[in-house]
C-alpha atoms as one frame of an Amber mdcrd trajectory, in Angstrom:
protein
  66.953 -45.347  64.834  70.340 -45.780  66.513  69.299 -43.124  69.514  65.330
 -43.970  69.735  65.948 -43.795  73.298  66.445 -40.612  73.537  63.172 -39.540
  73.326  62.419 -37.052  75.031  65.145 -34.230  75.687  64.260 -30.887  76.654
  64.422 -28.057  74.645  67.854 -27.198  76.384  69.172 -30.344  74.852  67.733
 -30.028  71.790  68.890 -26.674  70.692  72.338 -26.760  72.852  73.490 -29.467
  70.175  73.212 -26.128  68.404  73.020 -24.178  71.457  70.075 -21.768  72.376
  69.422 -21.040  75.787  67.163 -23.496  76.922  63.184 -23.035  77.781  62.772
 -26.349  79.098  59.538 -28.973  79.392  59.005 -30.748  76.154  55.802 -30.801
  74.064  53.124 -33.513  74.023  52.652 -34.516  70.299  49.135 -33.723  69.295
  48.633 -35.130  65.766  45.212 -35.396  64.202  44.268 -38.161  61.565  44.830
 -41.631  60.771  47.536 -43.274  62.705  50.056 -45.715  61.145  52.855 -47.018
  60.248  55.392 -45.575  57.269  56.209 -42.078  55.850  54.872 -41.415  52.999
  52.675 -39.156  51.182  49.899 -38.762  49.012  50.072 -35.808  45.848  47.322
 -34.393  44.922  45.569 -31.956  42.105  44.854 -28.515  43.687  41.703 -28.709
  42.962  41.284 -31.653  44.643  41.341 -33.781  47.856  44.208 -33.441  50.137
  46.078 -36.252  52.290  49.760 -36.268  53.687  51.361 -38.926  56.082  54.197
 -36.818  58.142  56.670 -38.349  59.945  54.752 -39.583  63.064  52.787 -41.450
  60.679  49.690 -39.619  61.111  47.920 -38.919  57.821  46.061 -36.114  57.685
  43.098 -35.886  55.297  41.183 -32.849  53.804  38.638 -31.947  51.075  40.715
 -29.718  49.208  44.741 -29.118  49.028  45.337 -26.430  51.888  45.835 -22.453
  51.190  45.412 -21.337  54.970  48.599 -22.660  56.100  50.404 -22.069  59.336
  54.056 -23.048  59.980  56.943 -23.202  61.775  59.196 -20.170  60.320  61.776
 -22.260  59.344  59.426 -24.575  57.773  57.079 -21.681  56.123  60.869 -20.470
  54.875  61.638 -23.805  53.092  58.073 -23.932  51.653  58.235 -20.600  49.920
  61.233 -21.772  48.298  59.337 -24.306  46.660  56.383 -21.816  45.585  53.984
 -22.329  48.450  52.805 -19.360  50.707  51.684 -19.732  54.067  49.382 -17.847
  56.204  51.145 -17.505  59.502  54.385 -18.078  61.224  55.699 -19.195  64.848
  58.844 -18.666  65.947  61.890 -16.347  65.310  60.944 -14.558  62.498  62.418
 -10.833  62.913  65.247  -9.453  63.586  64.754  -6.487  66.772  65.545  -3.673
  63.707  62.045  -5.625  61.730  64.959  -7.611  59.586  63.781 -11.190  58.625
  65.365 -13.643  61.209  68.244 -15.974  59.606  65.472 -18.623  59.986  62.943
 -17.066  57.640  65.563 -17.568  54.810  63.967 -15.627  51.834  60.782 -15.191
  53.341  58.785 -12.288  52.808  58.010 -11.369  56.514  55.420  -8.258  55.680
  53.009 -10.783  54.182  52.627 -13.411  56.946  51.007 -13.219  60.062  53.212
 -13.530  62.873  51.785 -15.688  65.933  54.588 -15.721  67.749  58.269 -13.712
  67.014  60.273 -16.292  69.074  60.671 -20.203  69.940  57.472 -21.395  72.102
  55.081 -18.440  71.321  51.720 -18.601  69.445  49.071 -16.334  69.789  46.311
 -18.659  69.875  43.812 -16.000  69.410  45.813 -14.911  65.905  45.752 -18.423
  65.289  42.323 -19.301  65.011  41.475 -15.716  63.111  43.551 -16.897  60.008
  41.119 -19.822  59.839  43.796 -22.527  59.179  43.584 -25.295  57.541  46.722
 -27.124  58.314  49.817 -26.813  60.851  53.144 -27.815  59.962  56.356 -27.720
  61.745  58.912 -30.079  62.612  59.913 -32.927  65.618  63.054 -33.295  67.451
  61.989 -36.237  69.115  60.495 -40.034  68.462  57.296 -38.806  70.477  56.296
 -36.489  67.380  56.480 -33.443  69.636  55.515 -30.260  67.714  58.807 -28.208
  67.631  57.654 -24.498  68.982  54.189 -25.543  69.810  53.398 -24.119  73.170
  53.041 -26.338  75.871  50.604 -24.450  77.920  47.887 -23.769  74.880  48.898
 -27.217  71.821  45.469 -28.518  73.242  43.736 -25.936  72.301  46.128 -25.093
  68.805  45.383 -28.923  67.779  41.455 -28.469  68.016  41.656 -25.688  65.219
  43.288 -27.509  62.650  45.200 -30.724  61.929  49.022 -30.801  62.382  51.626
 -32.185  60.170  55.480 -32.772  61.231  58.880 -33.741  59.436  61.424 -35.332
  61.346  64.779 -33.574  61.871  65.755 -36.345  64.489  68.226 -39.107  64.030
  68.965 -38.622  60.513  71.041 -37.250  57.550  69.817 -33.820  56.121  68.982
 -35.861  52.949  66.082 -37.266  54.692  64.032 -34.298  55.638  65.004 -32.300
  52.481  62.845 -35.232  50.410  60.420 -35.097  53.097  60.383 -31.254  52.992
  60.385 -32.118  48.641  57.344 -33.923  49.218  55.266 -32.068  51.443  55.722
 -29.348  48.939  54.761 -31.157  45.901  51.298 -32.194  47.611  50.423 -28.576
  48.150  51.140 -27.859  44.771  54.296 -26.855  43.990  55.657 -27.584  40.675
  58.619 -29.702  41.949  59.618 -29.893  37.540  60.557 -25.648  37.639  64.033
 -24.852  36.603  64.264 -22.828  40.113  63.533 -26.190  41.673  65.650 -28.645
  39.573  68.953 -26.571  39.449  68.728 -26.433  43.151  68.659 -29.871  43.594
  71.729 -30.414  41.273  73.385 -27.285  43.097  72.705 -29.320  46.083  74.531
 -33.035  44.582  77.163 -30.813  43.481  78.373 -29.623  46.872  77.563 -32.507
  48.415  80.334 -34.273  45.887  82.936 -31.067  46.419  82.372 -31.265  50.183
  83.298 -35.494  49.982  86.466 -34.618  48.320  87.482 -31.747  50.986  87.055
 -34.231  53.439  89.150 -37.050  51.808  91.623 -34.671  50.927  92.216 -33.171
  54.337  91.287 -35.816  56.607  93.467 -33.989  58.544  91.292 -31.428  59.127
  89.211 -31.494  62.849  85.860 -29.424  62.728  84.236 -28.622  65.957  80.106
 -27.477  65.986  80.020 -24.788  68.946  77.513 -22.822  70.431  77.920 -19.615
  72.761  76.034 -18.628  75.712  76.666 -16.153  78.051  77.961 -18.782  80.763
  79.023 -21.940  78.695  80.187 -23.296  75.211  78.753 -26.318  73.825  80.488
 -28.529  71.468  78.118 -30.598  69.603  78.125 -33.807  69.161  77.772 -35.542
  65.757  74.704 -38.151  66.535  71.320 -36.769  66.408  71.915 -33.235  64.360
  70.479 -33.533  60.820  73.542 -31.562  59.104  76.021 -32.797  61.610  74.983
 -36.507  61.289  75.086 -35.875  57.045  78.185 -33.648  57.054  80.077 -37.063
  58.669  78.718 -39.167  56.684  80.746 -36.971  53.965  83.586 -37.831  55.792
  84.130 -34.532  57.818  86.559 -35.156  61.037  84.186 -33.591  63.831  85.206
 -33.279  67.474  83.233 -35.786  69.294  82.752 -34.834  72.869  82.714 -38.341
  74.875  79.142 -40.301  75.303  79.875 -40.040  79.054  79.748 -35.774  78.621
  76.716 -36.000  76.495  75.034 -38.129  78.738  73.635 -34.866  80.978  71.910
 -33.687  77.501  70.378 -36.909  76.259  73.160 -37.164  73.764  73.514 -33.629
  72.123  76.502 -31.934  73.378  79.137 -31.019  76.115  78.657 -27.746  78.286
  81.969 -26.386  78.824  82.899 -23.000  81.116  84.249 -20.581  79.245  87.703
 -21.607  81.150  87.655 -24.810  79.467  86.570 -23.701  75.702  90.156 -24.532
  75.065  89.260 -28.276  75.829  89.466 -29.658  72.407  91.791 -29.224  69.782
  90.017 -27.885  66.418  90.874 -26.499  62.957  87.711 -24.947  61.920  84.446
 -24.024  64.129  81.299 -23.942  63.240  78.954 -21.831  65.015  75.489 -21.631
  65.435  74.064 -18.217  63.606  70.594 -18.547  65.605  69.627 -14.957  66.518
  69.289 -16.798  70.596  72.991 -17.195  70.013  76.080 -15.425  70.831  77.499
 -14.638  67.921  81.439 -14.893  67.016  81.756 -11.279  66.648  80.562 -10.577
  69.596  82.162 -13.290  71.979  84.577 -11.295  74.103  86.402 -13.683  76.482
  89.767 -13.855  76.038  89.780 -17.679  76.241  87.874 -17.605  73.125  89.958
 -15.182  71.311  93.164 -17.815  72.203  92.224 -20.451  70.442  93.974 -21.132
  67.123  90.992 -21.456  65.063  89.823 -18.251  65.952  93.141 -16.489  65.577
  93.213 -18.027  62.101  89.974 -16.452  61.300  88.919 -20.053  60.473  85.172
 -19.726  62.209  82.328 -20.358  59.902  78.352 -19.878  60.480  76.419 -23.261
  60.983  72.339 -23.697  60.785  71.420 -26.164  63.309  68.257 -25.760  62.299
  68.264 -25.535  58.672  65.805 -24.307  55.923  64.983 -27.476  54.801  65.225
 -26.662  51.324  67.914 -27.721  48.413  68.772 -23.920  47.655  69.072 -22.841
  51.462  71.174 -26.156  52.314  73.416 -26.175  49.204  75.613 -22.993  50.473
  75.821 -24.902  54.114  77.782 -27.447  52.227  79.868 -25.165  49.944  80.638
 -23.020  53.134  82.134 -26.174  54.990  83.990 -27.372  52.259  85.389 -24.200
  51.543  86.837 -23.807  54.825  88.160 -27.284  55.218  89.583 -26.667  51.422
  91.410 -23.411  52.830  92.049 -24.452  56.697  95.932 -24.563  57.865  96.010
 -27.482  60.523  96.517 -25.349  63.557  94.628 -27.629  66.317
């Protein structure tokens, strides 16, 4: 990987390149299984033996294909897109008015357990009373750290049941959506449904339409922001799944300078709310994380000033997305969209 050094950032970092408030120490990695090298997995009937190598290379192993199933929200959301229901959930998962959380996609939140309603919080109690089988959640990080894994109790989380993790770190979106594609298919989703296949073509389709937006208004400067109650972060393009994919398209991000991202292991550039004016920008993206400020709701007047925003040309992004064909597709067709429709006012 072009960044392996950054290896451990803290949480600040990690969700400022999309911008959540930060809760600080990073999480030890606490796989189970087989370590080695590689990435890939092993299918398997449903009635019989299980194995999966994640993305730390850690294969974990089990008599039968797993039904008690614990996940990361985002990660139980991307599942159930694919036909496979989990148990539990950790992380943000409802709204305050009991409205699933953006991050619980399509979800069905009244038949999961939740362990934990926001990043960092698992009941570890809950936990073992669901009698899991497997854990699964993601990594932001080339130490395999358990994204929303408690730091104070993962000891005692990884002696209940083995943990599996995909990789969001350092790579195009493509990468973990196969990833995501195969973990599913081992727990016995039928990857050959209509559902699943039209996605995927959905998917290659705006991927092509949001190429040709970008070739055809190269023009066209995108900046990824994130709103706090004391800063703005512009995000930088290396290390974000969608960002690092969406350039690869040929989108023309803002790229705040290596020497501003250095404070944040690479991610981003905090800016005061006097300086959100700092770099010229067409369209904004903005992170629609519920531990977000949300555009609507942003009321300095610096922010109002800016020409994207008085052009109403401000778009949701998912720096965390639901890593599933259907939930990504409409990420791409939103972006090209706006870069389609954008007057060049940065």
């Amino acid at each position: 990987m072009p960044h392996a050094s950054a290896t451990h950032p803290t949480r600040r970092g990690i969700l400022a390149a999309g911008g959540a408030l930060g809760l600080g120490a990073v999480l030890a990695a606490c796989g189970d299984g087989d370590k080695d090298s590689g990435g890939t997995s092993e299918g398997a009937a449903k009635s019989g033996p299980w194995s999966f190598k994640d993305d730390r290379g850690t294969t974990v192993k089990l008599d039968q294909v797993p039904t008690a199933i614990v996940a990361f929200t985002g990660v139980a959301a991307a599942l159930f897109d694919y036909g496979v229901q989990v148990k539990g959930v950790f992380g943000p998962t409802t709204t305050k008015d009991g409205k699933p959380d953006v991050q619980a996609g399509d979800l069905d939140v009244d038949k999961v357990t939740v362990l934990g309603n926001e990043w960092g919080k698992l009941n570890v109690e809950k936990y073992a009373s669901l009698a899991p089988e497997v854990l699964i959640t993601t990594t932001f990080d080339t130490a395999g750290t358990l994204w929303s894994v408690p730091e104070e109790s993962k000891d005692k989380i990884a002696k209940l049941a083995p943990s599996v993790a995909v990789s969001v770190f350092d790579r195009q979106l493509t990468q973990p959506l196969q990833r995501m594609w195969e973990l599913a298919e081992s727990l016995g989703a039928d990857m050959k449904a209509k559902k699943v296949t039209d996605a995927k073509a959905a998917f290659d389709k705006a991927a092509a339409r949001l190429r040709a937006a970008a070739r055809a208004r190269p023009e066209i400067r995108v900046l990824a922001g994130s709103a706090s109650p004391d800063l703005f972060y512009v995000s930088g393009t290396n290390l974000s799944v969608d960002l690092e994919y969406f350039k690869a398209l040929g989108v023309n991000f803002v790229e705040p300078s290596e020497e501003a991202k250095k404070a944040t292991g690479g991610w981003f550039e905090s800016l005061s709310w006097e300086n959100v004016d700092k770099y010229p920008a067409d369209v904004i993206i903005m992170d629609d994380r519920a531990s977000t400020i949300q555009p609507a709701d942003i009321t300095e007047g610096t922010w109002k000033k800016l020409p994207a925003v008085k052009a109403g040309q401000v778009i949701a992004r998912s720096p965390e997305p639901i890593l599933s064909y259907d939930k990504c597709t409409p990420l791409l067709d939103n972006l090209a969209e706006a870069i389609e429709n954008a007057k060049k006012v940065g």
